[in-house]
N, C-alpha and C positions, 0 to 999 in steps of 0.2 A: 468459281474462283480460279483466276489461272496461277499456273508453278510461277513462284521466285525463281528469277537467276541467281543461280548460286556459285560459287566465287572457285569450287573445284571445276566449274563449265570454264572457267578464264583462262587457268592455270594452262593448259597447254599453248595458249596462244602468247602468253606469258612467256613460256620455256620458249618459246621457239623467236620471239624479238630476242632475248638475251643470248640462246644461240649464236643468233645471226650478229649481235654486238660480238660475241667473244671470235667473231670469225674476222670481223672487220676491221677491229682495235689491231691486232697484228699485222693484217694484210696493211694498214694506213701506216702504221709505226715504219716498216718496210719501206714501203714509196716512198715514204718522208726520208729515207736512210738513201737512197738510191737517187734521188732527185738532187741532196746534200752534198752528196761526192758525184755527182755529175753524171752519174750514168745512165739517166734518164732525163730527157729535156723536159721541163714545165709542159712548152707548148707540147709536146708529143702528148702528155696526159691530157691536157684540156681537149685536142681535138678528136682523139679517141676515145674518150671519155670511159675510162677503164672504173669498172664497176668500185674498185675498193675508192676511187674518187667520186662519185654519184653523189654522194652527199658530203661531202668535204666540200667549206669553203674556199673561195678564191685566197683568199687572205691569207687562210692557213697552208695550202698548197707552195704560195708566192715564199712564204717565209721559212720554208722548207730549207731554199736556196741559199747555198753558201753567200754569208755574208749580206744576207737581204734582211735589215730587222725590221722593226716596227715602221720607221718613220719613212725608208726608200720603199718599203710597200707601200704606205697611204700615200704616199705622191703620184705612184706609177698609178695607183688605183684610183687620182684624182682625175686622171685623164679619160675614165671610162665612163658612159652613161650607167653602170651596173651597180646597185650595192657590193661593197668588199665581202658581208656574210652572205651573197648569194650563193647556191650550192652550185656545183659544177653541173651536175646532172640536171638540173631546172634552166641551164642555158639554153638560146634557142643557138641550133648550128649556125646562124649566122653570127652572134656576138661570140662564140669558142672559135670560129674563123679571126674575127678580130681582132680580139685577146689573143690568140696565138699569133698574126701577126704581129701585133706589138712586142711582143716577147721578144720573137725572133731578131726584130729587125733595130730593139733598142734595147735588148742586154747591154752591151758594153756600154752604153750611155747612160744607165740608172742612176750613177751617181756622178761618172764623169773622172773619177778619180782614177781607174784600169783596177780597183780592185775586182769589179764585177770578170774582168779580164782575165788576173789571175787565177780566179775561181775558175773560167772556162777550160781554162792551160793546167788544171790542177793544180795548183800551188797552195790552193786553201785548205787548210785545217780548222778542223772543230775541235 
């Protein structure tokens, strides 16, 4: 008769995913803060692919950005071959090459209006 796995063998691999969630949720909250008031570019995260982004979607990343909601993300993300919930980290370096040039080179044209603009120049508030 072989031993049951039993559920105190789990438990530490258990603690240790949640861990790793209580380390992430803060470090994501952050970027998300820093990306919002400009002080870190989009494309800079995506091509380095800094670990508190690994698993963060493109979507959610994009909409970080001052002034970027729902519907100027699903447009810019219409232009990609990529799902929008793909994870950054499961990119191949050539689509975060990309995707990061597209950022780069048509920020101010996401919407066409200079709000995306403003946001660059700091002028945008949350």
């Amino acid at each position: 008769m072989s031993p049951q796995p039993t559920i105190a063998a789990e438990a530490p691999r258990y603690l240790c995913a949640l861990q790793r969630a209580s380390q992430v949720r803060p470090a994501r909250a952050e970027l998300r803060r820093r990306v919002g008031v400009d002080a870190i570019e989009v494309a800079d995260v995506i091509l380095e692919c800094l670990w508190q982004a690994e698993t963060m979607a493109i979507v959610e990343l994009l909409r970080s950005q001052c002034r970027q909601g729902h519907i100027r993300t699903r447009r810019f993300l219409a232009q990609l071959p990529a799902r929008e919930n793909k994870a950054i980290g499961s990119m191949t370096e050539r689509q975060r090459r990309t995707l990061a040039g597209m950022l780069g080179e048509g920020r101010v044209e996401l919407d066409g209006t200079g709000l995306a603009l403003a946001a660059r120049e700091g002028r945008c508030e949350r």
